[in-house]
RODO-2510 file (C-alpha; in nm, 4 decimals, decimal comma):
residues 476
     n   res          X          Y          Z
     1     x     4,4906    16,7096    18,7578
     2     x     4,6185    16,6405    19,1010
     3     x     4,5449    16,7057    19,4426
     4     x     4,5717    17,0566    19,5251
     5     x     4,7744    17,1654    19,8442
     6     x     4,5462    17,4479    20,0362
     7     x     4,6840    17,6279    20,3469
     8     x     4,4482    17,7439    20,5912
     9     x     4,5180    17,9662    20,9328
    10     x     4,3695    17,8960    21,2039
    11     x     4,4072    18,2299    21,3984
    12     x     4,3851    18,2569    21,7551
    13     x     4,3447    18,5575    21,9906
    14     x     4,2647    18,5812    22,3429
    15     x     4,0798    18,2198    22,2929
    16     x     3,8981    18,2634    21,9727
    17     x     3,9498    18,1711    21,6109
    18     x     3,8832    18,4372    21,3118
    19     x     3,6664    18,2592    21,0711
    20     x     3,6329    18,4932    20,7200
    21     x     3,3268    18,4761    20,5139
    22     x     3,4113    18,4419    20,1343
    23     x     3,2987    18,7923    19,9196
    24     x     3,0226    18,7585    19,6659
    25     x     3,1751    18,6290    19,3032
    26     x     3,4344    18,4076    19,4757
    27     x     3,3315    18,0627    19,4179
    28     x     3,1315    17,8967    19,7684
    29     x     3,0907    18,2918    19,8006
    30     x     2,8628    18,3302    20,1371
    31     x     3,0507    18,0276    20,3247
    32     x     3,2462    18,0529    20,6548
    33     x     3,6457    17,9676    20,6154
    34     x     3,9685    17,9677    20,7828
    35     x     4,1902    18,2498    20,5686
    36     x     4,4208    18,0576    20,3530
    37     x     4,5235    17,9938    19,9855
    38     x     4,7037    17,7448    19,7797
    39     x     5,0331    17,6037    19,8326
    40     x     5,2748    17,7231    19,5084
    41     x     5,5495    17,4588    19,4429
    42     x     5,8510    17,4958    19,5835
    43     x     5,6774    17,6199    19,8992
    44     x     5,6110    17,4655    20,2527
    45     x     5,2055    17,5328    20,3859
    46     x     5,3904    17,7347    20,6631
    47     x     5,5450    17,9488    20,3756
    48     x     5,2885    17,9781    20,1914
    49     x     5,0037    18,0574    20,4582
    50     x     5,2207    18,3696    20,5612
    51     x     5,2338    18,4892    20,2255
    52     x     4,8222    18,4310    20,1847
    53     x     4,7583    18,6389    20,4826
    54     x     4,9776    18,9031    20,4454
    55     x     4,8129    18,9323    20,0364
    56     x     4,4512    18,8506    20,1999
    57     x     4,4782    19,0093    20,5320
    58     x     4,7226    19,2608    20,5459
    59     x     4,8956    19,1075    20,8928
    60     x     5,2308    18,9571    20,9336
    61     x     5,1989    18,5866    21,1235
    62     x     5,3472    18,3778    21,3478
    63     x     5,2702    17,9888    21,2252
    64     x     5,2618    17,7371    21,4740
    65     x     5,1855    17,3583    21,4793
    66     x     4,9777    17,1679    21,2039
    67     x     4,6034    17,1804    21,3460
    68     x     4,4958    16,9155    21,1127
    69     x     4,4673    16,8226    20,7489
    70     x     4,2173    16,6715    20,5724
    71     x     4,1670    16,5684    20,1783
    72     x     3,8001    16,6789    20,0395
    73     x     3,6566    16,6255    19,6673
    74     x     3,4419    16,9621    19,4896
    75     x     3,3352    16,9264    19,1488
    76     x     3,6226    17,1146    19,0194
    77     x     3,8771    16,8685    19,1744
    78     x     4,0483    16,7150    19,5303
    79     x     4,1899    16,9845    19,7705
    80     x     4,3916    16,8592    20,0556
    81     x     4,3748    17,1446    20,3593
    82     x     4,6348    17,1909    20,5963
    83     x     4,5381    17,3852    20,8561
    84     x     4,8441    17,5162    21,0819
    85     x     4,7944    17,7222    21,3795
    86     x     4,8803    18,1534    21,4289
    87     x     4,9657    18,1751    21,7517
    88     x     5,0567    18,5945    21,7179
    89     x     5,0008    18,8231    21,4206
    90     x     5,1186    19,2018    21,3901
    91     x     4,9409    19,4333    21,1776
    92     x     4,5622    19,5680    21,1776
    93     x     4,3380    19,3028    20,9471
    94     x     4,1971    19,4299    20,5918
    95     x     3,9622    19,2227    20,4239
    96     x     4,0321    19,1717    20,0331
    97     x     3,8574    18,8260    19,9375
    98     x     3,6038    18,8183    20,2736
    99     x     3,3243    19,0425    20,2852
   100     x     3,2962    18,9706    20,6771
   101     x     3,5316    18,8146    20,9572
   102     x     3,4162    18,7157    21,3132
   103     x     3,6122    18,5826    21,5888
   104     x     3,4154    18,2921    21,7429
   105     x     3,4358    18,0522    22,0123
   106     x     3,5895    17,7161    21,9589
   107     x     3,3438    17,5357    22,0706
   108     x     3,0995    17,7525    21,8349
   109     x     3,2677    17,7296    21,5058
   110     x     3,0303    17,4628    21,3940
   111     x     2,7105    17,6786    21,4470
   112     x     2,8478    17,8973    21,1294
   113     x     2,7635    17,7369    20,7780
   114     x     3,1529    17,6443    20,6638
   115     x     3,3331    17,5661    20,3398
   116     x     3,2799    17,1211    20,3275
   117     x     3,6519    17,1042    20,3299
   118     x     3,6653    17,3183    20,6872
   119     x     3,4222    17,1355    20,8817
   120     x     3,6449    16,8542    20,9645
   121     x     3,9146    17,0688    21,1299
   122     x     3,6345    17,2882    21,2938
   123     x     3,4901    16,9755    21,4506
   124     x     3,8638    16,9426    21,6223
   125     x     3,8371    17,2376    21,7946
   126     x     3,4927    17,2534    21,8789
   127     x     3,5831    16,9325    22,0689
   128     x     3,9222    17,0197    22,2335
   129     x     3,9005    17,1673    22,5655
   130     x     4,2009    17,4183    22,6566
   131     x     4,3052    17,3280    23,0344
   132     x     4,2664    17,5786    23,2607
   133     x     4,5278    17,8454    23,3605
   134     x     4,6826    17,8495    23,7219
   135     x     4,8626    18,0941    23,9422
   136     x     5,2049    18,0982    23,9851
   137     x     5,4681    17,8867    23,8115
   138     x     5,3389    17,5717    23,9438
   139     x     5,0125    17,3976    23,9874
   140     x     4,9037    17,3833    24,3282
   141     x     4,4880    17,2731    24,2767
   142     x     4,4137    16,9154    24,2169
   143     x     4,2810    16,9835    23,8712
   144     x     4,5714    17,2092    23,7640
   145     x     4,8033    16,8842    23,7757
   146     x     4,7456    16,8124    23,4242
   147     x     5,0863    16,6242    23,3998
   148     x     5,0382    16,4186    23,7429
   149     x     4,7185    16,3569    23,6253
   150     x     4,8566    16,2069    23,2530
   151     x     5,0852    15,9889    23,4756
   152     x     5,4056    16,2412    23,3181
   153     x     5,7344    16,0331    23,4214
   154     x     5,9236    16,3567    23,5587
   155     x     5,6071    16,5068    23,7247
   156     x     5,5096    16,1234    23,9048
   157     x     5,8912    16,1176    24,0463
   158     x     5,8766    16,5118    24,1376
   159     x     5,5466    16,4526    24,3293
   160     x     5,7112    16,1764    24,5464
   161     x     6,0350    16,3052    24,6083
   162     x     5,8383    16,5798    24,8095
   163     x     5,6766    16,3584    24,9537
   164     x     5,3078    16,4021    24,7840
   165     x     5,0719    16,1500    24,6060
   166     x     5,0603    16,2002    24,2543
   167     x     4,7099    16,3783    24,1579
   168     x     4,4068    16,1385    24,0916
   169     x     4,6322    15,8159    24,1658
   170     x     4,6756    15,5696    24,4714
   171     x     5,0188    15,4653    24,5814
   172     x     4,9152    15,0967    24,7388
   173     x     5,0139    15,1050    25,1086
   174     x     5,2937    14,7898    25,2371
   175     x     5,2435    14,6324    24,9223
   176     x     5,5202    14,4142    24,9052
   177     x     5,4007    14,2950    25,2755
   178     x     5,0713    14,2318    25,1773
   179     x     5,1232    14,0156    24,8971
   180     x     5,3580    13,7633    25,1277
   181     x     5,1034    13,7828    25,3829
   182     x     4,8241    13,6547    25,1404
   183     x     5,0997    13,4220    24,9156
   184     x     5,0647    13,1987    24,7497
   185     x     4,8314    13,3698    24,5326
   186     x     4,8772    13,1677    24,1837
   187     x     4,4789    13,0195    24,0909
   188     x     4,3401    13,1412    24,4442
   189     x     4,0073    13,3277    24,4783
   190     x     4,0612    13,6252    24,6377
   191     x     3,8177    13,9255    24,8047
   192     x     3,9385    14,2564    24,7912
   193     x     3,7238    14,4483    25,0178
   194     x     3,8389    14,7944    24,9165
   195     x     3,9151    14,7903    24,5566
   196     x     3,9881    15,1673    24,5225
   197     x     4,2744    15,2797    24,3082
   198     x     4,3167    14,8901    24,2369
   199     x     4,6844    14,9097    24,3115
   200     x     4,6969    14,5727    24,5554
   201     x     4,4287    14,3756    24,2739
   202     x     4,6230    14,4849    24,0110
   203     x     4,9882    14,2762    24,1645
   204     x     4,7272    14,0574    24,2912
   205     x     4,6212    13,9364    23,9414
   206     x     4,9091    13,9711    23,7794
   207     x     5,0509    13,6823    24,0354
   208     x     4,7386    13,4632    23,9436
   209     x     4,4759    13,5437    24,1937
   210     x     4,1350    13,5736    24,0641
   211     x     4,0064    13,8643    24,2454
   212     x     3,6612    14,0213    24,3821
   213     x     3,6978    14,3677    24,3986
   214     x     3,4557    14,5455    24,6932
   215     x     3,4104    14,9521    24,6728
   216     x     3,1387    15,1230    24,8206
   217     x     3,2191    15,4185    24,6273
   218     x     3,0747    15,3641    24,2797
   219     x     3,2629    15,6595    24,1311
   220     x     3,6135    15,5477    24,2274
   221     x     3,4973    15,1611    24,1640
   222     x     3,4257    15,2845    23,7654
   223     x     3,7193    15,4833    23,7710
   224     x     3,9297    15,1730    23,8566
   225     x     3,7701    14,9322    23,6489
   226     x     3,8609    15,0962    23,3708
   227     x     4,2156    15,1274    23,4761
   228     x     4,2224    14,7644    23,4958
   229     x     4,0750    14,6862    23,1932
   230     x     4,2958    14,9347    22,9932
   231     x     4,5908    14,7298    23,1776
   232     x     4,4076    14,3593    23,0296
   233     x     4,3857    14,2558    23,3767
   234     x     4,0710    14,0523    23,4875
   235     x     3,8867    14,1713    23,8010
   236     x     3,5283    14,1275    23,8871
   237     x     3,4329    14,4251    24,0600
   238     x     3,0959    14,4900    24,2614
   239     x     2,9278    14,8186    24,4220
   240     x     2,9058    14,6757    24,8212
   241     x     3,0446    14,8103    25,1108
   242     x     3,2712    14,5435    25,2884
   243     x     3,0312    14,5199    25,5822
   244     x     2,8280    14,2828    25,3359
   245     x     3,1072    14,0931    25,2283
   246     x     2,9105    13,7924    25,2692
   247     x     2,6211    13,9004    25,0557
   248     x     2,8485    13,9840    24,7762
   249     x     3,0060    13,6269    24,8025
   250     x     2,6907    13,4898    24,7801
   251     x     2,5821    13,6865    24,4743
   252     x     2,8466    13,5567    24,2727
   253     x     2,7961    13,1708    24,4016
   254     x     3,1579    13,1932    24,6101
   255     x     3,1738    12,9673    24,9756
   256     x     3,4600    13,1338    25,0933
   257     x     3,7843    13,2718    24,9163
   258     x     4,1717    13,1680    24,9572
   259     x     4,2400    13,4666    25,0439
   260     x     4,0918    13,8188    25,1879
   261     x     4,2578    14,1902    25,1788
   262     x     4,0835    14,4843    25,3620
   263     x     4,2927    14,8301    25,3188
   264     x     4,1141    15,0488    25,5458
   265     x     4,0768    15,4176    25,5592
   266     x     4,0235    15,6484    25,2979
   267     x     4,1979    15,6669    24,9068
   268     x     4,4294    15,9095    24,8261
   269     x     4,2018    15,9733    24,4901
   270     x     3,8834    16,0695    24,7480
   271     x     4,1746    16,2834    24,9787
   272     x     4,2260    16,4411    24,6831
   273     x     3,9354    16,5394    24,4609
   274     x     3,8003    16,8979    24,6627
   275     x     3,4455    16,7922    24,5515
   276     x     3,4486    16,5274    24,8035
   277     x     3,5652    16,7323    25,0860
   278     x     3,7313    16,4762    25,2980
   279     x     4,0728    16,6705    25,3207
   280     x     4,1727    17,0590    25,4583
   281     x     4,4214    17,0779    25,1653
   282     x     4,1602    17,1652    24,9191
   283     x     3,8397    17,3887    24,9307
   284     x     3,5009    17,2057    24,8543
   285     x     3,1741    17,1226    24,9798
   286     x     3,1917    16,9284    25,3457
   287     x     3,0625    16,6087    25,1974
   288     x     3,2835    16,2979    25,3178
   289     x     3,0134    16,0719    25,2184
   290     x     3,2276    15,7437    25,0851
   291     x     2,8617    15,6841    24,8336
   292     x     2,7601    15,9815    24,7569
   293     x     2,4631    15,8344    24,6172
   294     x     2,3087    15,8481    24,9707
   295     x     2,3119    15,9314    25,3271
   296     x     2,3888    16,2560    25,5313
   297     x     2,7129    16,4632    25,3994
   298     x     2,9298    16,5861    25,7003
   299     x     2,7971    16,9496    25,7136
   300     x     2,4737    16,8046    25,8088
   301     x     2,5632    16,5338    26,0402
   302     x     2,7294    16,8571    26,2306
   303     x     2,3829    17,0419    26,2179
   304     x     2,1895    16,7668    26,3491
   305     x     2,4765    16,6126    26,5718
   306     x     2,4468    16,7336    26,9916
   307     x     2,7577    16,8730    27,1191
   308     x     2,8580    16,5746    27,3119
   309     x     2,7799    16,3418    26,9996
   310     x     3,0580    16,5581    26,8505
   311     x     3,2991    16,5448    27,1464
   312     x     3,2667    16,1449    27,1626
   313     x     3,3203    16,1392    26,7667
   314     x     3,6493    16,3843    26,8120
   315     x     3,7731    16,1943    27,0577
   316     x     3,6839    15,7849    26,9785
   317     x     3,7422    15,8604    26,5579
   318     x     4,0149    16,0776    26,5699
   319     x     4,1781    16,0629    26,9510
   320     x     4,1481    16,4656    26,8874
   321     x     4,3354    16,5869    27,1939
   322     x     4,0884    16,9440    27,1842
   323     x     3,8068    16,7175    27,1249
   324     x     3,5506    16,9062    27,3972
   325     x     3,6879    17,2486    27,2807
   326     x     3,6072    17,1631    26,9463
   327     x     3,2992    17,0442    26,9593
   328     x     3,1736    17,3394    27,1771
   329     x     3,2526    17,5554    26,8937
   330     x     3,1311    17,3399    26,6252
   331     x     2,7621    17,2926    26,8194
   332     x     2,7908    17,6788    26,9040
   333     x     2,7901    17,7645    26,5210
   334     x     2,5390    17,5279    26,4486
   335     x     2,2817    17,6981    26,7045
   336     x     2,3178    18,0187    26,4941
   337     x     2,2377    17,8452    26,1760
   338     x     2,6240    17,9476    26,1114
   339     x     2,7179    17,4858    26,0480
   340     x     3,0322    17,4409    25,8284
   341     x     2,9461    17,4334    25,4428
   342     x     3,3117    17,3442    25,3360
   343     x     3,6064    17,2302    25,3958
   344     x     3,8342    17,5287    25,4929
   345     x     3,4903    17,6588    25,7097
   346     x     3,5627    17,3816    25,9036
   347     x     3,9336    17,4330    25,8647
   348     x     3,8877    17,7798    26,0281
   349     x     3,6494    17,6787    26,2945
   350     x     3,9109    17,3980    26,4381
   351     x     4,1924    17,6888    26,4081
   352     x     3,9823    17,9395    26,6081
   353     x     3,8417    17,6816    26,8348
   354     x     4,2299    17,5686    26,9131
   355     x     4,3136    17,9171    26,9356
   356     x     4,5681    17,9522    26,6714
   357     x     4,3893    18,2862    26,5157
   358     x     4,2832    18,3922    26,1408
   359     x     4,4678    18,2684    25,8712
   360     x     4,5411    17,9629    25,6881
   361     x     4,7861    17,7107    25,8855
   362     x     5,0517    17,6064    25,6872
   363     x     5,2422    17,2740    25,7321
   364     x     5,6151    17,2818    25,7718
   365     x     5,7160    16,9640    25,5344
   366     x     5,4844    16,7091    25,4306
   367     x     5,5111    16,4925    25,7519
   368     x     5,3939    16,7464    26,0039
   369     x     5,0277    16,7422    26,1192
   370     x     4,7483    16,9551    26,0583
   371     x     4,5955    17,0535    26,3187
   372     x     4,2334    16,9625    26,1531
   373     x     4,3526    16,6638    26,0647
   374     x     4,2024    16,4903    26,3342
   375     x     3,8834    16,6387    26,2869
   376     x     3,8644    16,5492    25,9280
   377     x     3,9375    16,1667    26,0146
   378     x     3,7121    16,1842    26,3083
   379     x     3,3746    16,3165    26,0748
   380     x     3,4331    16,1485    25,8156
   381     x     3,4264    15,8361    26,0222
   382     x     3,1218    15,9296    26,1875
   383     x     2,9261    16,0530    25,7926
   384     x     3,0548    15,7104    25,6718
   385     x     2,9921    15,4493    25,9853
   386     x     3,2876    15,2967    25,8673
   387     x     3,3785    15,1828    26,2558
   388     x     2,9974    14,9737    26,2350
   389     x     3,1476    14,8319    25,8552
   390     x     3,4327    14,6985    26,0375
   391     x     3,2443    14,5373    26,2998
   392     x     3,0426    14,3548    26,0629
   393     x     3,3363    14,2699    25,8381
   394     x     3,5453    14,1486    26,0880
   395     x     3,2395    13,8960    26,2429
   396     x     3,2075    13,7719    25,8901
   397     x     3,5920    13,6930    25,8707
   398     x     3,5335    13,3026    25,9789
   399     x     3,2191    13,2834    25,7140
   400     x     3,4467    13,4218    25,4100
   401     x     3,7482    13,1918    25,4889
   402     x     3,7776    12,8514    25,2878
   403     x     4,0325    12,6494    25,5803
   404     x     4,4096    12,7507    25,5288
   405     x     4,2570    13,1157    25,3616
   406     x     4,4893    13,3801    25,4721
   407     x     4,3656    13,7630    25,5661
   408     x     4,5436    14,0659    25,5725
   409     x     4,3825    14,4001    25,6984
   410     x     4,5390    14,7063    25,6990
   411     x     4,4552    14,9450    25,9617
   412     x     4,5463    15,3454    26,0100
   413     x     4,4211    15,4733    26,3278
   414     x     4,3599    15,3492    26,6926
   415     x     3,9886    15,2478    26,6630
   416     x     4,0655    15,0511    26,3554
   417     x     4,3707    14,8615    26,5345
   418     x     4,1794    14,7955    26,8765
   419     x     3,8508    14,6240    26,6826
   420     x     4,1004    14,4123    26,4995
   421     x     4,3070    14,2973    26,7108
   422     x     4,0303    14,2377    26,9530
   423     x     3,8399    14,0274    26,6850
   424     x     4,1123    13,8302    26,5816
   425     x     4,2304    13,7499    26,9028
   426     x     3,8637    13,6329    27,0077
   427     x     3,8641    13,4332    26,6888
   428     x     4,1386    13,2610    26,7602
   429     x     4,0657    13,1717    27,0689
   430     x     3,7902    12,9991    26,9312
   431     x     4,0245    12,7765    26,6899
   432     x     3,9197    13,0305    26,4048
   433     x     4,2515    13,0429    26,3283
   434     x     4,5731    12,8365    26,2789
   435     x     4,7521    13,0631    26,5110
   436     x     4,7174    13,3500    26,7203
   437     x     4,7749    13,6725    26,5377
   438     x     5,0764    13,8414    26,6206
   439     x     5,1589    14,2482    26,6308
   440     x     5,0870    14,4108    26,3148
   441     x     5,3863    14,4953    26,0687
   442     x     5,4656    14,8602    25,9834
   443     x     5,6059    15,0170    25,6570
   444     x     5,9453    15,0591    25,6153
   445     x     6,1189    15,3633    25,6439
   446     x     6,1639    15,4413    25,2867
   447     x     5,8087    15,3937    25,2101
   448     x     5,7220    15,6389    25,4478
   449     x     5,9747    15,9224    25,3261
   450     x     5,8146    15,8312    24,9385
   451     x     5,4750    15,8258    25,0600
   452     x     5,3850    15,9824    25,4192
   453     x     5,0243    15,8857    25,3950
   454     x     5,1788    15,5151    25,4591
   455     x     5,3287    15,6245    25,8326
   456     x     5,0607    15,5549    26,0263
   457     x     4,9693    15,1857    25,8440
   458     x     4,9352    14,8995    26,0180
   459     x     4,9176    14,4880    25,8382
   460     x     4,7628    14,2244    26,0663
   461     x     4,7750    13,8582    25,8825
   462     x     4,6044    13,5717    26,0420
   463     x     4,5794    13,1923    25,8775
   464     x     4,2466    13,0173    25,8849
   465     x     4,2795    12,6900    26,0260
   466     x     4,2590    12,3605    25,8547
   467     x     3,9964    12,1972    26,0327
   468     x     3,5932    12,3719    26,0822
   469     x     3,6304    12,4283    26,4815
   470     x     3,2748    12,4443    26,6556
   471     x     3,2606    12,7864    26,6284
   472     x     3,3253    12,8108    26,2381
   473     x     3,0142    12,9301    26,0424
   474     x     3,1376    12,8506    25,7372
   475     x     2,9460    12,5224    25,5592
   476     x     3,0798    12,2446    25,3738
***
């Protein structure tokens, strides 16, 4: 005898799946099953599962995709199952074989004792997960992107041609600009102090550069290894922040690299995830920590934070015009035990504090400015120290070059551009390097209208020089 061809139904309603209990005197009588019966030749398992309910159950269904199919041996011979989805069903249900019928969680259909030959397809949809449901005809949340999030071809280009980031991805910022800067790249050691979404160490490796990747954010550094790995390119990644570049470099037995890429700021991945609170798109706890393995989150650098400590972080961080308003109100709500917890508290706060009045602000197109946006930039430079990181990087800069090394460092904001530019021209005034640094490059045009986060982006390159000037702490 053959294998026999068994339908089986797995029948959904409002989230759950019926599971029928086979009647006493049916053989496996007492076990847990999905309804079904056997397939008669000449039919298909979709044909033949609507006939077995309507017999068994008494409803009229609607069959839907295959849910699985599996082959299983009992002592009276090999059944293969084919279990096919109901996705609608008219009629009220009447139980002829089953003495009992339960509609059960997904994700509880293995806690029932089942047929052998149902398990498998039960352990399927215990373990599927059924995304969430959103608002509206499109998904607004960052975790309601499911298709932005698979890297979907249509959704990617949709997301950029209005001018967004695709959700939980990095577009890398003056790529193209960077990788002449820091050419040629082909068997040169490279350090990239911000790994994040790994979009520069990715082009990076595939052109032959063998690279270090630096994150101070451990979640985001996993997330990217993996991304590389899954892509077969080789990057050795560590957990530092760049301000001990040199410790890093040591770690791994490196004098000095060829080359040296610092993309300052803050990842569109971190912008984007609402746990992490850095942005006033997205609700969330008022973190901003870039490790959140340690140190104070924002909400409590505002508690503890004098109103003046505020104003000089709004207005040095951030160049936040309303800095001593701000501030005011900020320190005001703090007094009453009333501190920002989240991100649209704060959000709210700046609004009333700037007098623009209840209400969420909306932006006109995705190139206008938010009128917390400042704010945001300014605390979570301030939660972070990422000003202090800079320093330290930037004195290092002569220790990590190997002569002829090139650097590129890409700055976004004032404070950023005004420590590197004094650094690097101090440095080579000293004979650091080969030639004094000229003014920083900006994206093009384009890459701003495909990715406004870019607009603000400055690249300054410098060249070591060829010979160790007196000055030059890096050893032979």
């Amino acid at each position: 005898m053959g294998t026999v061809p068994i339908c089986a139904g797995v029948i959904l309603r409002s989230g759950m799946v019926l599971l029928c209990r086979r009647a006493p005197g049916r053989t496996r009588a007492g076990l847990w099953e999905f309804p079904g019966g056997r397939v008669e030749e000449g039919e298909t398992p979709a044909e033949a599962l609507r006939r077995e309910l309507r017999e068994e159950l008494g409803i009229e269904a609607v069959i839907g995709a295959q849910a699985g199919r599996v082959r299983h041996l009992y002592d009276d011979g090999e059944i293969e199952l084919i279990a096919l989805l109901v996705t609608a069903f008219t009629g009220e249900l009447t139980l002829k074989d089953h003495d009992q019928a339960r509609w059960v969680e997904s994700r509880r259909l293995l806690e029932f004792d089942l047929a052998p030959a149902d398990v498998p397809i039960a352990k399927a949809l215990a373990s599927h997960r059924r995304r969430g449901r959103y608002a509206g005809t499109h998904p607004r949340r960052f975790g309601e992107k499911y298709k932005e999030h698979a890297a979907d071809p249509e959704a990617v280009a949709k997301a950029k041609s209005r001018g967004s980031t695709p959700a939980g991805t990095h577009l890398p910022v003056m790529l193209a600009e960077t990788l002449a800067a820091l050419s040629p790249l082909a068997g040169a050691d490279v350090l990239d102090c911000t790994l994040g979404w790994g979009g520069h160490a990715a082009e990076i490796a595939r052109l032959g550069g063998r690279v270090v990747g630096l994150d101070r954010d451990a979640e985001e550094l996993a997330r990217a290894v993996k991304r590389l790995a899954e892509a077969g390119l080789v990057v050795t990644a560590r957990h530092f922040d760049y301000a001990d570049a040199l410790a890093a470099a040591a770690g791994l037995g490196l004098r000095g690299f060829d080359a040296l890429l610092a993309d300052l700021g803050v990842s569109s991945m971190q912008l984007d995830r609402p746990e992490r609170g850095m942005s006033f798109k997205n609700d969330g706890p008022l973190d901003m920590r870039m490790d959140r393995s340690r140190g104070k989150t924002a909400a409590d650098w505002l508690a503890c934070a004098t109103q003046p400590r505020i104003a000089e972080a709004l207005r040095d961080y951030g160049d936040e015009p309303d800095a001593e308003k701000i501030a005011a109100a900020l320190a005001g709500l703090a007094r009453q035990g009333r501190v920002p917890r989240t991100t649209f508290e704060l959000v709210a706060a700046v609004g009333s504090a700037k007098g623009l009045g209840p209400g969420p602000f909306r932006k006109k197109d995705a190139f206008a400015a938010h009128p917390a946006a400042r704010v945001f930039q300014a605390l979570r430079i301030a939660v972070n120290s990422e000003l202090d990181s800079l320093k330290a990087l930037l004195a290092g800069l002569p220790a990590l070059m190997r002569p002829r090394g090139r650097v590129a460092l890409i700055t976004f904001h004032s404070g950023e551009e005004r420590l590197v530019k004094d650094a690097l021209d101090a440095q080579a005034a000293a004979g650091v390097w080969a030639a004094p640094p000229g003014p920083p490059a900006r994206p093009a045009p384009e890459e701003v209208r495909e990715n406004p986060r870019a607009r603000s982006a400055r690249l300054w390159s410098a060249v070591r020089a060829f010979y160790r000037g007196a000055r030059d702490s890096f050893a032979a």
